[in-house]
LOFI-497013 format. One record per residue (C-alpha): residue in three letters; x, y, z. Coordinates in pm, 1 decimal, decimal comma. Each point is the difference from the previous one (the first is absolute). Layout:
! LOFI-497013
+-----+----------+----------+----------+
|   r |     east |    north |       up |
+-----+----------+----------+----------+
| ALA |        X |        Y |        Z |
...
+-----+----------+----------+----------+
This chain:
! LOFI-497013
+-----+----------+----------+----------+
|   r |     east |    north |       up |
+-----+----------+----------+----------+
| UNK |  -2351,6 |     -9,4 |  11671,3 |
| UNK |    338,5 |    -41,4 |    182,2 |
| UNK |    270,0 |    -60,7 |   -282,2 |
| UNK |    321,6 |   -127,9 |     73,9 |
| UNK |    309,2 |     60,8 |   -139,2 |
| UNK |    356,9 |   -193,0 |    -38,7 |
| UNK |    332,0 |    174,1 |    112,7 |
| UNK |    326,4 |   -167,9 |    -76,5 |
| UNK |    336,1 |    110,0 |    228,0 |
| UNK |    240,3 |    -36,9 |   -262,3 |
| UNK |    247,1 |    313,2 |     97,3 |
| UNK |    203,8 |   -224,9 |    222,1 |
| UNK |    427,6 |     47,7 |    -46,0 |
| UNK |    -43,6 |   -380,6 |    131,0 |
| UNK |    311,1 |     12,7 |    171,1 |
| UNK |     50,7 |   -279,4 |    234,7 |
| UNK |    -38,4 |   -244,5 |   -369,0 |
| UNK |    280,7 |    240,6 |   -150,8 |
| UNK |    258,0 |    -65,6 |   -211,0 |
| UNK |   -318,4 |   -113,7 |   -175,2 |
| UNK |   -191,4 |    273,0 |     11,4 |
| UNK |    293,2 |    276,6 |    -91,3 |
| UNK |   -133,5 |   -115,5 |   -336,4 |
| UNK |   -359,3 |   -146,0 |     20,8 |
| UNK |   -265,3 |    152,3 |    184,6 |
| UNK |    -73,3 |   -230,1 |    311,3 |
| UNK |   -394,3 |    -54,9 |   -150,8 |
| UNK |    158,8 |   -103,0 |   -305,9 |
| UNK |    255,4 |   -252,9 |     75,7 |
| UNK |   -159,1 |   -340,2 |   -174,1 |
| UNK |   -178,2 |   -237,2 |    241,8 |
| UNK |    -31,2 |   -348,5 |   -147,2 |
| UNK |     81,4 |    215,7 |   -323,8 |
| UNK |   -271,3 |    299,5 |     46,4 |
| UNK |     55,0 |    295,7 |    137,5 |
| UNK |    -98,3 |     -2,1 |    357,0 |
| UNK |   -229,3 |    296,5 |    -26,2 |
| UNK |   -235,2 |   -178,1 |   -264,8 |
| UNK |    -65,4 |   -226,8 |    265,8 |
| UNK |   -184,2 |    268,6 |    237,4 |
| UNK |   -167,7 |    155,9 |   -314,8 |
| UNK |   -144,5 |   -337,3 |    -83,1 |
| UNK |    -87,9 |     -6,9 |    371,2 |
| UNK |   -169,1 |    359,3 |    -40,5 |
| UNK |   -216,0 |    -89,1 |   -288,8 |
| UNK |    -98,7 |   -306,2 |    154,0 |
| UNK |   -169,5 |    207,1 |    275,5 |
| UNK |   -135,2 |    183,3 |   -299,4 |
| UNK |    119,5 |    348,4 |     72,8 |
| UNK |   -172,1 |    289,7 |   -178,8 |
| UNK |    285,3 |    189,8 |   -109,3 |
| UNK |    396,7 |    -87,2 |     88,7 |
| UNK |    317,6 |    271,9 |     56,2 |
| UNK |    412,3 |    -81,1 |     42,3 |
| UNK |    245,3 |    204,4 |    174,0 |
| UNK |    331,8 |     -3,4 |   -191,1 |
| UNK |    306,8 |    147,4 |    119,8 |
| UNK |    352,4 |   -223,7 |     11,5 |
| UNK |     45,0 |    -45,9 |   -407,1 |
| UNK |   -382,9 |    116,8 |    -65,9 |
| UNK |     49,5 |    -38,6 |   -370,7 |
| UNK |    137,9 |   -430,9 |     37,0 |
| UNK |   -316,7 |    -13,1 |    281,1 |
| UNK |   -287,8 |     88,6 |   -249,3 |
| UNK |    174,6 |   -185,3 |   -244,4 |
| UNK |     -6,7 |   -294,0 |    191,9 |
| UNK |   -374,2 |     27,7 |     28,8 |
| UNK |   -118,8 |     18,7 |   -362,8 |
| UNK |     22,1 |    371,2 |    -10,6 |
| UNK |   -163,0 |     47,0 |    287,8 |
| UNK |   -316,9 |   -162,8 |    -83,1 |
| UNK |   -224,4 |   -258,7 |    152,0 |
| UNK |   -310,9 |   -231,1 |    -47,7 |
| UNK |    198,1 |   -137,5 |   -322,9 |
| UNK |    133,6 |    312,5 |   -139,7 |
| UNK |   -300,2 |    146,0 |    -21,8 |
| UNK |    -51,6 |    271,5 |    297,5 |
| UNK |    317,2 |    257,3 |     19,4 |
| UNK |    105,8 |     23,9 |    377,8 |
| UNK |     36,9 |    309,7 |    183,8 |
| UNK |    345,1 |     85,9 |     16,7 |
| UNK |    163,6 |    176,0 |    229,3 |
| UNK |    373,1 |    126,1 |    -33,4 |
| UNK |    135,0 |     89,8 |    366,0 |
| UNK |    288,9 |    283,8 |    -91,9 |
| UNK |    308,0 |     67,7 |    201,3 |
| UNK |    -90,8 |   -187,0 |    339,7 |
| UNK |   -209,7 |   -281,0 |     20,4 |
| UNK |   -352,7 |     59,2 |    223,1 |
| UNK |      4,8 |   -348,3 |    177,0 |
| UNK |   -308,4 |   -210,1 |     41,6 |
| UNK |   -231,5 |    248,1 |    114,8 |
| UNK |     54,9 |    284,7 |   -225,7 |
| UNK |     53,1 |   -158,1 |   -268,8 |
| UNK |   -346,4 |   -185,5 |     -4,5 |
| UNK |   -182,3 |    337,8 |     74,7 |
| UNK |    172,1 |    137,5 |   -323,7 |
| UNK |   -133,2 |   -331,3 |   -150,9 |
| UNK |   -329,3 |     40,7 |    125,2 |
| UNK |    -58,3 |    311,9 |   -141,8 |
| UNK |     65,3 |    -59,5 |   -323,5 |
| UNK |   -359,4 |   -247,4 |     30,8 |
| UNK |   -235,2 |    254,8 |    142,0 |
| UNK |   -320,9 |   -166,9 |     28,2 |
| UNK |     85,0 |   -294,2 |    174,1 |
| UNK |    -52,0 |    -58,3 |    402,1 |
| UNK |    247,0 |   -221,9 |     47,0 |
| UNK |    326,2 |   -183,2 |    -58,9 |
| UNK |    185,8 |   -363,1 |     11,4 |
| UNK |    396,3 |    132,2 |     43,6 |
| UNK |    231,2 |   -255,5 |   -121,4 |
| UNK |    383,5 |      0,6 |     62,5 |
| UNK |    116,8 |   -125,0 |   -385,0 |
| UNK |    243,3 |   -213,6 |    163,1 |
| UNK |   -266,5 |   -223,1 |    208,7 |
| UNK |   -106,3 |   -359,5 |    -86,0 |
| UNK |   -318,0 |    -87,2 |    158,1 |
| UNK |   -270,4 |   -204,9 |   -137,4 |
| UNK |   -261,1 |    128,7 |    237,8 |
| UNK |   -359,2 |     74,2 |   -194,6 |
| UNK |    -42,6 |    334,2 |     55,8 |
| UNK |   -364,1 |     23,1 |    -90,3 |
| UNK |    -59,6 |   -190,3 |    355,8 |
| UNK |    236,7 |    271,6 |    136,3 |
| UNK |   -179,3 |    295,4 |   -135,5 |
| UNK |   -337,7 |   -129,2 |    124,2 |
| UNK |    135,4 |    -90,2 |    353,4 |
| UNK |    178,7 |    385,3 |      8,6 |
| UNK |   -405,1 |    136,9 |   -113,8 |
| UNK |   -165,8 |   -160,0 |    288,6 |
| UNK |    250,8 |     43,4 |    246,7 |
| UNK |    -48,3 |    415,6 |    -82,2 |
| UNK |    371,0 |    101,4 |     76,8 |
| UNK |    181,9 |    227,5 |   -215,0 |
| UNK |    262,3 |   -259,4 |    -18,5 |
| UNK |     62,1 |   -391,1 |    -28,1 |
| UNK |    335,2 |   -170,1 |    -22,0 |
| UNK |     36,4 |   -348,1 |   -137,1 |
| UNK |    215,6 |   -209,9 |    245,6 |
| UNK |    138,7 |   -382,8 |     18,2 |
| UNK |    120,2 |   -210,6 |    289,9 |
| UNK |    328,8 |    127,9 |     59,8 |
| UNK |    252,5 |   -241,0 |    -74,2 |
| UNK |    202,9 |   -149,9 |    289,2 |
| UNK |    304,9 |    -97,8 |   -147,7 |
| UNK |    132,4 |    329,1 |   -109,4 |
| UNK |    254,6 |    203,7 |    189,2 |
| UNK |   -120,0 |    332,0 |    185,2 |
| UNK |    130,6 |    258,4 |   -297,6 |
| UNK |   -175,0 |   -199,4 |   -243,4 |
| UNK |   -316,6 |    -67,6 |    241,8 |
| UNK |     29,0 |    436,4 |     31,5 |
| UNK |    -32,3 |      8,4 |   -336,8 |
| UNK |   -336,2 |   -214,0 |   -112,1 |
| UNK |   -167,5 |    267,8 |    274,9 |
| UNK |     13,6 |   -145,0 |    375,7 |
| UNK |   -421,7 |     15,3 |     10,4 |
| UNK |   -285,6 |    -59,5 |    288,1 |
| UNK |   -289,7 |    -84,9 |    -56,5 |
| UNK |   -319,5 |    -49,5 |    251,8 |
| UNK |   -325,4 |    -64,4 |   -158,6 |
| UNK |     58,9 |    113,9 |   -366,1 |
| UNK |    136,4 |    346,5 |    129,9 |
| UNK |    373,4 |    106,8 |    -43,2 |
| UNK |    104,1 |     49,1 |    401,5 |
| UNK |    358,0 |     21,3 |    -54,3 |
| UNK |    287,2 |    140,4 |   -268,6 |
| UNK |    328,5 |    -90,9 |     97,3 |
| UNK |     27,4 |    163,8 |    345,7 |
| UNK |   -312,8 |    251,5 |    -95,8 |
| UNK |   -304,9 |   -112,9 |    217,1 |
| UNK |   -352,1 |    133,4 |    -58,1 |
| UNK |   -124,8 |    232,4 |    292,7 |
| UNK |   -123,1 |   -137,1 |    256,7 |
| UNK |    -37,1 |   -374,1 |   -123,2 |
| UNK |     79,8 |   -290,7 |    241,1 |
| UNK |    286,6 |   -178,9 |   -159,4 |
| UNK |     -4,3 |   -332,9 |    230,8 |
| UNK |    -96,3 |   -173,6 |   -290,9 |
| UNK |     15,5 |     41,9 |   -340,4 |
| UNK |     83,2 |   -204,1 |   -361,0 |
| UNK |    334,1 |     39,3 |   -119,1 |
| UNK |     31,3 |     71,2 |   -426,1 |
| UNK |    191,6 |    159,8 |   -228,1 |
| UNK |    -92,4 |    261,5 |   -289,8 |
| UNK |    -27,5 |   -133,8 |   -329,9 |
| UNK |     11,2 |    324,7 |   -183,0 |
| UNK |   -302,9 |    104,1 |   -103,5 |
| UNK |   -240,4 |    228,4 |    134,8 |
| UNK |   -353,2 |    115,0 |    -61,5 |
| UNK |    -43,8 |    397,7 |     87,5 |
| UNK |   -268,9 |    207,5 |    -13,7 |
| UNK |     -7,3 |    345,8 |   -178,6 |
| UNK |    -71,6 |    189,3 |    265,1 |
| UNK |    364,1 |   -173,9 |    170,6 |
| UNK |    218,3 |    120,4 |   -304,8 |
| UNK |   -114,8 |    317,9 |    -51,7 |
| UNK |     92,3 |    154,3 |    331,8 |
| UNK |    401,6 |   -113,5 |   -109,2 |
| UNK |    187,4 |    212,9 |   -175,0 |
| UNK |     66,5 |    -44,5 |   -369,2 |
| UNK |    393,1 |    134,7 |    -23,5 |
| UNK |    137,6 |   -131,6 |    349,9 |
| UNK |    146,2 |   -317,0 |     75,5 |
| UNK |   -269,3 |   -170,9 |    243,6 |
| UNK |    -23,9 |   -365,3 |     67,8 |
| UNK |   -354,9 |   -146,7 |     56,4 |
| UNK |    120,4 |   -231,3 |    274,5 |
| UNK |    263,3 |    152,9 |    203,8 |
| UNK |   -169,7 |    343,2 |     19,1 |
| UNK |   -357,0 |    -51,9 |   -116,9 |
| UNK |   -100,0 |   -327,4 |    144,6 |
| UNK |    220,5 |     75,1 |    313,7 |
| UNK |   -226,8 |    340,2 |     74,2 |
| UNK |   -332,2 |   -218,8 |    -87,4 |
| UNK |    116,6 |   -210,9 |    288,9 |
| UNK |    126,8 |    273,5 |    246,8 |
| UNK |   -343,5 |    185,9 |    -60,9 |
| UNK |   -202,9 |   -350,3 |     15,8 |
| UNK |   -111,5 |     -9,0 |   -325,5 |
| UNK |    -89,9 |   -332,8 |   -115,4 |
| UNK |    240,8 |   -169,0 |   -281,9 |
| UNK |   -187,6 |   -342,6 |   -118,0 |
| UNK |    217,5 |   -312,7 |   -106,2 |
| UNK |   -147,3 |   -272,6 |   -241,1 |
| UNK |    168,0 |   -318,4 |    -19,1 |
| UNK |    -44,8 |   -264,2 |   -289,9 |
| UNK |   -212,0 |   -294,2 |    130,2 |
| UNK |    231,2 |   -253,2 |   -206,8 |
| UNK |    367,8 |     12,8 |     -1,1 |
| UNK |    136,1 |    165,3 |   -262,7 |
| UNK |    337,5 |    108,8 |   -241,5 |
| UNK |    206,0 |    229,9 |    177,9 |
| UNK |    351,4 |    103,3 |    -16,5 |
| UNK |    209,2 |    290,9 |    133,8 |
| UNK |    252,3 |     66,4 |   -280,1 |
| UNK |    220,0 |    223,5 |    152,8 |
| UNK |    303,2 |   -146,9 |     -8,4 |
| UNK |    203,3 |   -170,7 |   -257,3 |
| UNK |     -8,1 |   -298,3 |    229,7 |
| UNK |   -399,2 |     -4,3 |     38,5 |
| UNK |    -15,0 |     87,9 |   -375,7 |
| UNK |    128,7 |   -315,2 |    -54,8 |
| UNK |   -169,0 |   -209,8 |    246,5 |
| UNK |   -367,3 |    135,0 |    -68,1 |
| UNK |     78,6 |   -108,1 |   -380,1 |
| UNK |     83,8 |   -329,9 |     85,2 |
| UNK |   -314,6 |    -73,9 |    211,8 |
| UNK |   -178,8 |    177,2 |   -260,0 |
| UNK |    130,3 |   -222,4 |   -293,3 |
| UNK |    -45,1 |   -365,7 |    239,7 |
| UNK |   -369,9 |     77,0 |    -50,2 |
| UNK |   -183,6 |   -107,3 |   -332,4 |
| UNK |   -224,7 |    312,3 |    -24,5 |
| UNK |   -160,4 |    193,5 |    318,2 |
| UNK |   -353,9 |    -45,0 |    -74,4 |
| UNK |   -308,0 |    175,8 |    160,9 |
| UNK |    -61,7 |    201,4 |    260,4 |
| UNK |    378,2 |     41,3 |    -52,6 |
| UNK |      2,9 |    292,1 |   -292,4 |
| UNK |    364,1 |    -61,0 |   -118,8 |
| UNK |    -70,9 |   -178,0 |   -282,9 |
| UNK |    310,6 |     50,4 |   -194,7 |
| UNK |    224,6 |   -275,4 |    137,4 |
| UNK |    -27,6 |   -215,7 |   -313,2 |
| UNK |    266,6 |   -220,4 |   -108,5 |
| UNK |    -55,9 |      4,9 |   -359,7 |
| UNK |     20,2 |    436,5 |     35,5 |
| UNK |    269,5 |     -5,7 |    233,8 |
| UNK |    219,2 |   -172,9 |   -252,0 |
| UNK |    -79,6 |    113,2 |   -335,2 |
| UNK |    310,8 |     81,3 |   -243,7 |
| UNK |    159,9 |    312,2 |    -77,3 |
| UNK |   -302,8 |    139,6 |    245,8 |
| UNK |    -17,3 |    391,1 |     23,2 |
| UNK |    112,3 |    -50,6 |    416,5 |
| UNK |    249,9 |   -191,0 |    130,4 |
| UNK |   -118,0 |   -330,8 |    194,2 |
| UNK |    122,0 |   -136,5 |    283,3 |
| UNK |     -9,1 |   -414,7 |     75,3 |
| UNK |    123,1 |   -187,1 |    325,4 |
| UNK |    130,2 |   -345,7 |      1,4 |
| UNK |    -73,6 |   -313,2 |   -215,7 |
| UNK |   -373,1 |    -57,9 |    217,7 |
| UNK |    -82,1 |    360,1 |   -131,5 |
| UNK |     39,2 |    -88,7 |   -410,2 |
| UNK |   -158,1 |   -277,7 |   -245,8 |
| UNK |    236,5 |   -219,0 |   -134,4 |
| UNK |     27,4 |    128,5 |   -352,3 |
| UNK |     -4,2 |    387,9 |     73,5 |
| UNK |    178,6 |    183,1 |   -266,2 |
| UNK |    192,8 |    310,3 |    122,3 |
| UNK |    -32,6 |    363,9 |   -174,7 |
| UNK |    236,9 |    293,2 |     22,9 |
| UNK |   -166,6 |    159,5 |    286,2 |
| UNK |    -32,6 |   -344,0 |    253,4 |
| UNK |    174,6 |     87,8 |    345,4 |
| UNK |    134,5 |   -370,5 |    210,8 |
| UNK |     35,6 |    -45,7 |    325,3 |
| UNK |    274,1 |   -303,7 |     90,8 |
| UNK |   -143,9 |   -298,9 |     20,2 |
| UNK |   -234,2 |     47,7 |   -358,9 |
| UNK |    106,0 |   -330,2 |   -178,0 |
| UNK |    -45,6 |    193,5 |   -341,5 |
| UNK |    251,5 |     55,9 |   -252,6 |
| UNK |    -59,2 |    390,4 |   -164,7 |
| UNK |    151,3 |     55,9 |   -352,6 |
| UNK |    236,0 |    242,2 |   -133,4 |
| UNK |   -241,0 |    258,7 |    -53,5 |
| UNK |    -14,7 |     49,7 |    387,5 |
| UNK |    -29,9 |    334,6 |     98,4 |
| UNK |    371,8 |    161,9 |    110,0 |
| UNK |   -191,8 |    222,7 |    259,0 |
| UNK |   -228,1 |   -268,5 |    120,6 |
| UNK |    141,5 |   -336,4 |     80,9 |
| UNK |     71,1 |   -256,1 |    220,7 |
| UNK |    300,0 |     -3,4 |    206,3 |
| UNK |    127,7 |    -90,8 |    359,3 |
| UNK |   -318,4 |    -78,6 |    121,4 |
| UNK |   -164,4 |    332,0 |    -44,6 |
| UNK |   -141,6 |    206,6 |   -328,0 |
| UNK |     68,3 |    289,9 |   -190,2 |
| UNK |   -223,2 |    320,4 |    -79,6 |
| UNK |    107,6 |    286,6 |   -147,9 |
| UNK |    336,3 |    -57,9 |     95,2 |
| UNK |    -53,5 |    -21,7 |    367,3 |
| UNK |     32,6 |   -353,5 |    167,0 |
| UNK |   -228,9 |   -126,5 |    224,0 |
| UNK |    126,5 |   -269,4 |    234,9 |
| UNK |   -255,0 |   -322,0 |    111,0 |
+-----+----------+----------+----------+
């Protein structure tokens, strides 16, 4: 039997969300009032992994605290965790450390912490069997509406029938590329063993810009799967598209199935005195009769009234919110 494992990239220094993340671990910021990295766990179990690891790095000790203690499937599986030292190993060596700490399985869904996606990655993993490649990347129709730096970012992608043809400006050998699908990288990969083991364990390698750009020069096949039905995603890199994903997330009532973000619930997302911080947009986004904890965040336009007890370090103010004493502008 082929058993897959879970890998979560949550060494990150995040730094295009900083000030934020000078004090939170990017995975860990609250989305919607959760930690953005329970979100691609949730994701992971869904696709019923065997066995899960975490790569911790940028304030390890606030990371696995974030995620129960580094546990899963309810607290009651430990992960794997794996403490990169002085210099961080990227994407690549980092999930080869990962990997080996989960010996007997064949194969792994990667997972950047800091992705939203509610792709079901059980469809994924079956798709990434049958096509036989040692690796499949999940991919989206690249948004339009983006500027080039941002569009760089969410992976400039080509695809031509269900095969990865082009990485940025990284073609695959000898492939005609007259005609091919544009998409973007959501983030989440699905690599065989035998891929990760030939990567070093203490070097700073990065599975697409040196691993997946030397499948392509040598013509090895990359497969992409792509979610039949829209669904959830958001690049949060920014403080600006932390904000906006947050407010499309919140205009929808719950994202049902074969959407596997489940945890944008109203009644959760606005619970008093709640262990995270939540964050509601305008009047639309709120019942009429919310009460507001300590640990609410407001954008302008929320026609609530908070009491006293509102958080100094978290509050509304000039249209933007506060977290850990860093302000984030809408």
């Amino acid at each position: 039997m082929y058993l897959t494992g879970g890998i979560l990239l949550c060494a990150g220094f995040g730094s295009r969300l900083a000030p934020l993340t000078e004090g939170v671990p990017k995975p860990a910021i609250p989305f919607c009032g959760v930690p953005m990295a329970h979100y691609a766990r949730r994701v992971l179990e869904a696709a019923c992994v065997e066995d899960m690891g975490m790569n911790v790095h940028h304030l390890p000790d606030q990371m696995i605290e974030a995620m129960n203690g580094g546990t899963w499937c309810d607290g009651t599986r430990q992960m794997h965790i794996s403490r990169e030292g002085d210099a961080i190993l990227g994407t690549g060596g980092g999930a080869a450390r990962v990997a080996d700490s989960m010996p007997t399985l064949a194969r792994f869904i990667i997972y950047h912490g800091d992705v939203l996606c509610g792709a079901d990655l059980s469809d994924a993993l079956e798709s990434h069997i049958q096509s036989g490649a040692r690796v499949t990347l999940v991919v989206l129709p690249r948004p339009q509406d983006v500027n080039e730096n941002v569009r760089r970012s969410l992976g400039m992608i080509g695809v031509k029938n269900s095969e990865i043809v082009l990485i940025r400006d990284w073609a695959k050998r000898n492939c005609d590329l007259s005609h091919y699908t544009p998409r973007c990288f959501a983030g989440i990969h699905i690599v065989e063993r035998s891929l990760l083991d030939e990567i070093p364990k203490n070097k700073n390698v990065c599975l697409v810009t040196q691993i997946y750009k030397s499948m392509l020069e040598r013509g090895e096949p990359i497969h992409a799967w792509e979610p039949q039905n829209p669904v959830f995603f958001a690049d949060v890199g920014t403080p600006a598209t932390y904000l906006q994903a947050q407010r499309e997330a919140l205009q929808k009532d719950r994202l049902q199935a074969p959407d596997r973000l489940t945890f944008f619930d109203r009644p959760r997302l606005l619970l008093d005195d709640a262990e995270e911080p939540s964050v509601a947009f305008g009047q639309l986004s709120l019942p009429d009769n919310i009460q507001m904890g300590q640990n609410v965040c407001l954008c302008q336009g929320a026609n609530v009234h908070a009491n006293e007890t509102l958080s100094q370090e978290m509050r509304f103010c000039r249209g933007g919110i506060r977290l850990n004493g860093a302000w984030i502008q809408a």
